[in-house]
Structure formats: C-alpha cells, structure tokens
N, C-alpha and C positions, 0 to 999 in steps of 0.2 A: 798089331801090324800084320799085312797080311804074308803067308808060307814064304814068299822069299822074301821080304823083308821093307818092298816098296810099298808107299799109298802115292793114290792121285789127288788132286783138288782140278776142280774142273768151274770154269765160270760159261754156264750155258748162254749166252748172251743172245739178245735180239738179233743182230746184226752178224756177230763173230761170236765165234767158240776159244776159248784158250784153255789150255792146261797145261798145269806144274806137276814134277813130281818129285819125290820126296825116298830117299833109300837109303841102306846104312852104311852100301860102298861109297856115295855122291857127298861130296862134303859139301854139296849145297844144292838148291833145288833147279831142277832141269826141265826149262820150257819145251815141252813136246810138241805143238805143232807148228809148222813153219812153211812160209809158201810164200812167193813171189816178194821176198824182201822183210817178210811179217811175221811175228809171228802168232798171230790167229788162225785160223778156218772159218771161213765165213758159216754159218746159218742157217744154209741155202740146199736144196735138195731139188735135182733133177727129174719129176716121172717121166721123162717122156716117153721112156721105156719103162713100164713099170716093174717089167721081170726086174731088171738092172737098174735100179734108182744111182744115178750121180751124186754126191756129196762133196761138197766144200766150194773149189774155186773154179773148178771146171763146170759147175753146178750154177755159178755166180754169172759164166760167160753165157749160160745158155737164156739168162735173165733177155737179153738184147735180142733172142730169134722164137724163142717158146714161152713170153710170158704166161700163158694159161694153163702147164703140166710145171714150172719153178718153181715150188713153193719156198718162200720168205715170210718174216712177218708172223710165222705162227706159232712160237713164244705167246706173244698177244692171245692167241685166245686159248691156249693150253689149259684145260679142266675147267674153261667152262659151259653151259649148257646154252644148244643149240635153241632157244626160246629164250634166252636171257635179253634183256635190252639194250645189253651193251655190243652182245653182235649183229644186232640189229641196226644199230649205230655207225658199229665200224666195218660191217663188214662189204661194204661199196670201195671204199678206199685201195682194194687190192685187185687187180686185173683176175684172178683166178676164182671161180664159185667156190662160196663155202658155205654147209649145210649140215645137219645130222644123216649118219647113218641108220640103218634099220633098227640098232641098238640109242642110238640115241647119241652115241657118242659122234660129237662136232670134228669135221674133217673140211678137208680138200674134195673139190671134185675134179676126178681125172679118168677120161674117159666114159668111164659107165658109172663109175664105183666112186664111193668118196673113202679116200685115205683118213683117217684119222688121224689129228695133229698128233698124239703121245706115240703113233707110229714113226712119225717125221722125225719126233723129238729122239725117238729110239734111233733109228737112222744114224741122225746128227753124234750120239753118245756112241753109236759102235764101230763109227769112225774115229772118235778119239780112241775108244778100247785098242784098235788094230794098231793108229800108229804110232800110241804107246809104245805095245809089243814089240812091233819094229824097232824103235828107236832105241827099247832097255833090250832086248833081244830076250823076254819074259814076259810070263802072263802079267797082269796087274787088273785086279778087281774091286780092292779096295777103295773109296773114294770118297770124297767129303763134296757137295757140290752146292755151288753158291745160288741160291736165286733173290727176287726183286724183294726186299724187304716188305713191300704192300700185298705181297702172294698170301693170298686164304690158304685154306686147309684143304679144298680141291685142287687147287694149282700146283700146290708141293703134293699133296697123293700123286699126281698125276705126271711128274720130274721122277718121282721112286719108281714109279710104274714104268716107264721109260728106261729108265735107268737097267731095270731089270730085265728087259726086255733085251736089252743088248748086252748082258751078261755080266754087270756092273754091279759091286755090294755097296751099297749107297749105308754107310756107317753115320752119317749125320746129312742133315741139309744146313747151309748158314746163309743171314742174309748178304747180303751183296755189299753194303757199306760197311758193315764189320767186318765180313774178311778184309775189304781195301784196310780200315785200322789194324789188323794185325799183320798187314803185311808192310804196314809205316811203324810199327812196335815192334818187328820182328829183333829179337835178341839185345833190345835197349832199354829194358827194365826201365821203362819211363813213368812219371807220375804227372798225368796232364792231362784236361779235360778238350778233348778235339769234335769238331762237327767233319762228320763227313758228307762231301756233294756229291752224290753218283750219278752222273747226268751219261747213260749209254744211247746205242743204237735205236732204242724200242720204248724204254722205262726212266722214270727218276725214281729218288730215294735220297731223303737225310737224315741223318742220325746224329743224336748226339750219343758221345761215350766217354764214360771215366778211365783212364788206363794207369795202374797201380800194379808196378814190377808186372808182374805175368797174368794177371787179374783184367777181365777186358768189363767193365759191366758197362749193358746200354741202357741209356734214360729215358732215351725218347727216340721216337721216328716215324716218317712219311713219306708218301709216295704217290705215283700215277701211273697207270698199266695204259696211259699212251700220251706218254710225252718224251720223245729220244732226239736223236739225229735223223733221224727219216722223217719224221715230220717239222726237220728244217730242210731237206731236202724239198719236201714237196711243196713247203712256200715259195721256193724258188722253182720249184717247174709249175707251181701255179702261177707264177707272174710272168714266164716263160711263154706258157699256153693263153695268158691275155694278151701276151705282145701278137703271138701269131694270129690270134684273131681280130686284132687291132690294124694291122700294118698287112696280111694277106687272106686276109677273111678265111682263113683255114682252121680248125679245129682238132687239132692233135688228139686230145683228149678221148676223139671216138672211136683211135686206133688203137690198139693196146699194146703192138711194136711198136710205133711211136711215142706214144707216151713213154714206157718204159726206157725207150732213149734218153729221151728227158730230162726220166730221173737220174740216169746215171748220168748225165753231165750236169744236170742241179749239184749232187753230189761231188764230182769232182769240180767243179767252180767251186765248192761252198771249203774244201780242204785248202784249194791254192788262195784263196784271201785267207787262210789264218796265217800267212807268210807275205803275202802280195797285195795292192794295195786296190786293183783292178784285173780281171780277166775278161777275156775275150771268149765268149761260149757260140761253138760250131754245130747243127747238127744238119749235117746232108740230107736230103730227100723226106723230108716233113708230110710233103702233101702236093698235091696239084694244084694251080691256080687256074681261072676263067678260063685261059685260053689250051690249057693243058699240058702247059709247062709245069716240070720240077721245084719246087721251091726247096731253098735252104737257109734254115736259122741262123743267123748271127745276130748276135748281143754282145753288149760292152753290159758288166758288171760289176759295179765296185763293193769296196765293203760297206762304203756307207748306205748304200742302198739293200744291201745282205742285210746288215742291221736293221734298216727299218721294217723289214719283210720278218723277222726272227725276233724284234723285242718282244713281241705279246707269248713268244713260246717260252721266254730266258723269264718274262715278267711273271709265268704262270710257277716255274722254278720259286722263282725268288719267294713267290708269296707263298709258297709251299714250307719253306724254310722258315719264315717268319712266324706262320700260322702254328706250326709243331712250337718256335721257339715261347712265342705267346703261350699256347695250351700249357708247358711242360714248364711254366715259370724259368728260364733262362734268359739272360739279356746276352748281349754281345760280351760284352764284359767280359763275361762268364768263362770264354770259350780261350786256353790259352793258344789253338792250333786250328786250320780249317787247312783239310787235303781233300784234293780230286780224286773223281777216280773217274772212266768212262771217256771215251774219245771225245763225245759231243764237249765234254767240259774246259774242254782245249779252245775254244775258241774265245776269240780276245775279249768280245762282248761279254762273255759269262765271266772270265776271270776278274771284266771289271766292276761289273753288278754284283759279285762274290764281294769284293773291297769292299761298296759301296756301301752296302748293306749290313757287310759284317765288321767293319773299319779294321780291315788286316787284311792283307793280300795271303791267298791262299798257295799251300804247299804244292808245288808242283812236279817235286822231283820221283815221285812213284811213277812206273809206266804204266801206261793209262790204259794200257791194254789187257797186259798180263797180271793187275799188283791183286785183283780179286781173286784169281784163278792161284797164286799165288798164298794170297791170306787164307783160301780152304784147304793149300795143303797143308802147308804152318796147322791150320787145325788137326785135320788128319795125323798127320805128325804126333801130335797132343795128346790121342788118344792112345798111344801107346807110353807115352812118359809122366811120373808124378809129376814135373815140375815145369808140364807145358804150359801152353793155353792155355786159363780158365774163363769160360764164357758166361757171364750173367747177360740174359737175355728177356723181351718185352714183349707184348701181344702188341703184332701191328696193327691186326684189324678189329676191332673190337666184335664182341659178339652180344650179341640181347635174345631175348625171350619176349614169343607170342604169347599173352595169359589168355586161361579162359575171358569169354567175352568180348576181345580181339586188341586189347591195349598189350602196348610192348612196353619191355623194363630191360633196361642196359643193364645187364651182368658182368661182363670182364670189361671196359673200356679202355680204351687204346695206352698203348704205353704200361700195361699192366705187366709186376715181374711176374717170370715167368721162376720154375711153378705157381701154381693160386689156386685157389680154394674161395668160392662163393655160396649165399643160398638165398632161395627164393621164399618167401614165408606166405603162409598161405592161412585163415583164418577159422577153418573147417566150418566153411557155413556150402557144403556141396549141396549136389544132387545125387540120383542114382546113375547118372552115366559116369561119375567119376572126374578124373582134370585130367586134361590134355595138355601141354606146352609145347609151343616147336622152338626152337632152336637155330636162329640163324648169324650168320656173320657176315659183318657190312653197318656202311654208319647208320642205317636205320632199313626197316623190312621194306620201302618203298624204292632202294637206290636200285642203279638201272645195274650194278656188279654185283649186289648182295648174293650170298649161298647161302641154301639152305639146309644147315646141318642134319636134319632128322626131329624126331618128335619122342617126347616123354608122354606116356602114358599110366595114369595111378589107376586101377580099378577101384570103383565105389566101397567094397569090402573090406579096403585097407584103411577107409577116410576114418580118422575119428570124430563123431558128433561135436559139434560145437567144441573142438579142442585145434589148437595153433597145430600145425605141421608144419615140415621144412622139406623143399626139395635140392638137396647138396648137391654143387656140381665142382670136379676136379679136373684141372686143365693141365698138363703135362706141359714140358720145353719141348716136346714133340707136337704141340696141340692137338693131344689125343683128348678127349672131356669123358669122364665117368660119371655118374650120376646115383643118387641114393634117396631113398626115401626114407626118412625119420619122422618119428611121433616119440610121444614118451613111451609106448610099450612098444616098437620096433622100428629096427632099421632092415630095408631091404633095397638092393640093389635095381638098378633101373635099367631096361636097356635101350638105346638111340634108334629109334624103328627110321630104316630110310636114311641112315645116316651116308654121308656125301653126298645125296640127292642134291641135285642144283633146282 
C-alpha cells in the first residue's frame, strides 16, 4: 500500500471516469469523484485553449459550442496505430480530425498540432489524481485501473503510459467485468459461477467467472472496442437527422454544432425512456429553410421505436455472449448469477434480451457506475493483504505467429490461463538467412484491430542441420511474452525487435 496508507481503483471509461478509494482510516471505500448529482467525471477534455485544457463536465458543456477542439471518444482509439484499419473505419464518426503525429503516435487535431490521445488520457487520470487529493487532503499514487477486457497489449501500454504521465503508479491493470465481479463478491466469500455483461459508454465485454471464497478465476471472455451507449445514441440522432431531411429538406449532419446538438438530445431522450414510456425531443435552430426562416426539431419518441432503432446494437451484445459461451463450452445452465455493469446495461431492452437469452434475469443491484472503479480498488486493496483478492486471469486477445513462407499458427488462443508457456517447433530444414517470425495479436494477421507485436529472429549459425528446434515463448498475466530458442545443444534467449509496433 502506498506511504500513507491509501490506494485508488479507477474505471477509465469511454463516456465517464469514476474512482474509488481504499485507506486504513475509511472503514469503507470512498467514491471520489462527484458532479452535478453523479458521481463520475465525464471523459471529455476541452483544447480550446490549449495552454488550459478543461476536464470533466465543464469540458462536457463545451461539447454543444466547440465540437472540433472537445475531445470524447478517444478511449476508442488509445494505442492504436494511425494506418490501422480500424481508424480508418471509425475515425469519420467524430466531428474532430484525427491523425498521426510526426512520431506516429495517433491524436486529435487541434489547432496546428495533433494532441495525442495517451496525452488526453493523461489529462483525464491527472484530474482524478488532483481531486483525489482534495477530497483525502493527501497525495495518493497508487492505483489499480480497470480497462475493456478486449484491450491488446498496446492499449494497456498505452493506459500505464498515461497513467504515468499524470504521476499515477499503476500497480496492476484489471479488466473491466472482473473488477464489476469483485465488487458483487466483495467480503461474501461466495462460491458461484457468474457471467458478467459490461455494456458501457464506448466498449462491451463478457465474462464468465468462478468465484471460490476470495479466489476470482476467469473462464472465458469477449468483447468489441465499439459497441457502447453512444452508439445508441447516434441511432437515434441518425433517425433524428432523416427526419429533418424528410419533413424540412435540411441536413444537420453538415454542421458539426448541430449535429452535436443532436446527439446530446439523442442522449438524453434515450435515458428518459429507460423510466418513461414516450418523449418529446426539442432542438431550436437546426437549420434554415427555402425561405430563410429558422427551423426547429420536434419529435415524439417512444420506446418502442428506441427499440427498434437499438435492437441490431443489443443483438450484436447478445451474440457476443452467446459466441464466447459456445467457444468456452458453457450453457446457460452453467451460470448460477449474471450482473451488469455499465450504464448502457440499464436499459430495459438489454435487461430483457439478458433474460431471454440467459433464462435468469440478471443482477441489477451494483451501481452501474461506480461497481468497476470499485472492483479495482477491492484489487488494489489486495495487494497489500494475504487474504485479499486472488485473481486467475485469461488472454482476451489471442495472439499467433507469422512462419517463414507467410502461414500463420495461433499460439496462445483466446481464453488462455494466464501465465502459459507455448512453442513453435520448427523441422531444421533452413536456409542461410535463418527464420524470421512475427508476432502478432488479433483473431488472425488480416483483422482490421490486429497488433503487431514484434519479430523473432534466429540467425542461420544457431540452426541445427536437419535437427527439430523449438522456438519457446512465455506470456506473463502482465502480457509481457519472452522468447527462447532451444535445440538439444542450446538454449538462448530471444529478443522481440519492434516490439509494440502497430
């Protein structure tokens, strides 16, 4: 634990930030941030000033006058590379440019300069650090912090990096659905096999886990780095922005004040039907019409039209849960507890597709906000008691090998425990440039998310003629990978050239 006594747990979330913290004076854990009724911090960073970046919810307000200096949303592409095809994909979807910098590393553009998102992210973490300090009236560094269960090995480098940058000792990372299970197991020595659904802001993630007195082990799990509440958000400002172009031939979409209006009343529509049965959505001054009057949006919105605009995001949930439970040999059966976690999960439609699917209505009394930020300080915690936490933990993303001549071979595959130990066996039938293998993670080298770890290289000198060799690789619960090369007359250490390389 750290010099005075406290750790944090922090859930970096898409949308909102929370944290818990953990002390020896606190006879229980104390949510630190709070605002306008909540208590999160939104996600949100203001450049408009760049000396002076804003952070949180005054950051949130400036969403509605300066969409193209807010940055939101950049979670999403934290650690990965500016050439990848997945921000090529997503990266239209945000009102604000986003590109590499001169180093390569993927940012915001603001101004002249592009910010780099692990700067954002930094940002975001050294305004928990501060009003930590505030609130315990002490420093506090120590910290455990949650992210998406489907996060590679760049994505989490890239949260420590962050982290540090804001002067934060990042003592573990956990993923995001098993902190929410330790914080539904906190001090209930339970023995129960639970799925958790972590349907947030930005990301999903399911897990299955055993939980045995203080013993947390995971089975299985999956995930998608863009399927959250904002992209239930913008099915309803997209059917929002067909009405306007239906009913007053205007085009919101090619404002980016506008639009962003939008979304924020998409948003708040899509909260008042998880309680109400129909709303009324206002938005003044949209656009001009023919004659050069003012137009303003009204809609009638009910749930059942929410729903039909949102099943295909809830269906892509669902079959994500199903596809893990398949893969990992689990039946419903199987499961005696299924808990939420994530705002998005709140909504009546997923709770009932949760039923549906898993024939048990699912746990709903953790808050949906805080129970992850929550579950990594409970870890935190851990780490200074024999008798805390014990985490057995999975490889989310599987990882495989390029061989010479350009075929791949899955090495660790998903759901793997963590530590493991694999090898590649190789027939010594070389040549004299020796074997090459890269290294990468992702369901296979062709996905549009895959990373590319780095490259193994054997020089020819070491091959034996016509004798079997092994290239051994060790994966850490840190997914750190070491690598060795073995013949029957030696073993020699390998090293990862280009490792984190995207």
């Amino acid at each position: 634990m750290s010099a005075n006594g406290f750790v944090l747990g922090i859930d970096l979330g898409t949308t909102n930030t929370a944290a818990v913290a953990y002390g020896p004076e606190s006879p229980g854990p104390v949510s630190i941030l709070h605002g306008r009724d909540q208590p999160v911090m939104p996600s949100v960073v203001s450049m408009k000033n760049a000396r002076l970046p804003i952070v949180g919810w005054l950051a949130k307000d400036m969403l509605l006058t300066d969409p193209l200096t807010t940055i939101y949303g950049w979670k999403r592409f934290l650690g990965r590379s500016p050439d990848s095809e997945f921000v090529a994909r997503y990266r239209a979807r945000f009102p604000f440019r986003i590109q590499g910098d001169d180093s390569g590393r993927l940012g915001a553009v603001v101004g002249n300069q592009v910010v780099p998102f692990v700067d954002i992210a930094a940002m975001v973490l050294d305004q928990v650090r501060l009003q930590t300090s505030a609130m315990l009236s002490r420093s506090v560094r120590d910290t455990v912090i949650a992210v998406p269960a489907h996060f590679n090995h760049a994505q989490r480098s890239a949260v420590i990096e962050a982290a540090a940058r804001a002067g934060l000792n990042v003592m573990s990372l956990i993923n995001e659905p098993t902190a929410a299970a330790l914080a539904f197991g906190l001090d209930q020595k339970l023995q129960s096999r639970l799925l958790v659904f972590d349907l947030g802001g930005g990301t999903f993630d399911a897990t299955i886990l055993e939980l045995t007195e203080n013993v947390f082990d995971v089975k299985a799990t999956r995930g998608e780095g863009f399927l959250g509440g904002i992209d239930f958000d913008r099915a309803i400002m997209n059917r929002l922005i067909e009405y306007c172009r239906q009913t007053h031939h205007i085009d919101p979409s090619e404002e980016p004040i506008v639009a962003q209006r939008l979304l924020n009343a998409a948003e708040s529509a899509k909260r008042m039907l998880s309680a109400h049965e129909c709303v009324d959505i206002r938005v003044p001054m949209i656009g001009m019409d023919r004659r050069g009057d003012s137009v303003d949006l009204e809609y009638r919105l009910d749930r059942r039209e929410l729903e039909q605009l949102t099943a295909p995001l809830v269906e892509r949930a669902i079959g994500t849960v199903e596809e893990m439970m398949r893969e990992s040999g689990f039946e419903r059966q199987h499961l005696q507890q299924v808990i939420i976690s994530g705002g998005q999960s709140r909504m009546p439609l997923v709770l009932r597709r949760i039923e549906q699917a898993l024939g048990q209505a699912p746990w709903t009394h953790l808050d949906a906000d805080t129970c992850v930020a929550l579950g990594a300080a409970v870890f935190a915690r851990s780490h200074e008691h024999l008798d805390g936490a014990v985490l057995l933990d999975v490889l989310s993303v599987p990882i495989g090998a390029v061989l010479p001549g350009g075929q791949t071979q899955l090495v660790f595959p998903a759901n793997t425990s963590l530590p493991a130990q694999r090898a590649i066996a190789f027939d010594g039938r070389t040549d004299d440039r020796g074997v090459s293998i890269g290294l990468f993670q992702g369901a296979d080298i062709a996905a549009p998310d895959r990373q590319m770890l780095g490259i193994l290289r054997v020089p020819s000198h070491m091959l034996p003629r016509g004798e079997r060799f092994l290239i051994e690789l060790d994966l850490s619960e840190g997914l750190h990978l070491r690598a060795r090369f073995r013949s029957s007359t030696q073993t020699v250490p390998l090293v990862l050239e280009g490792a984190g390389a995207a």
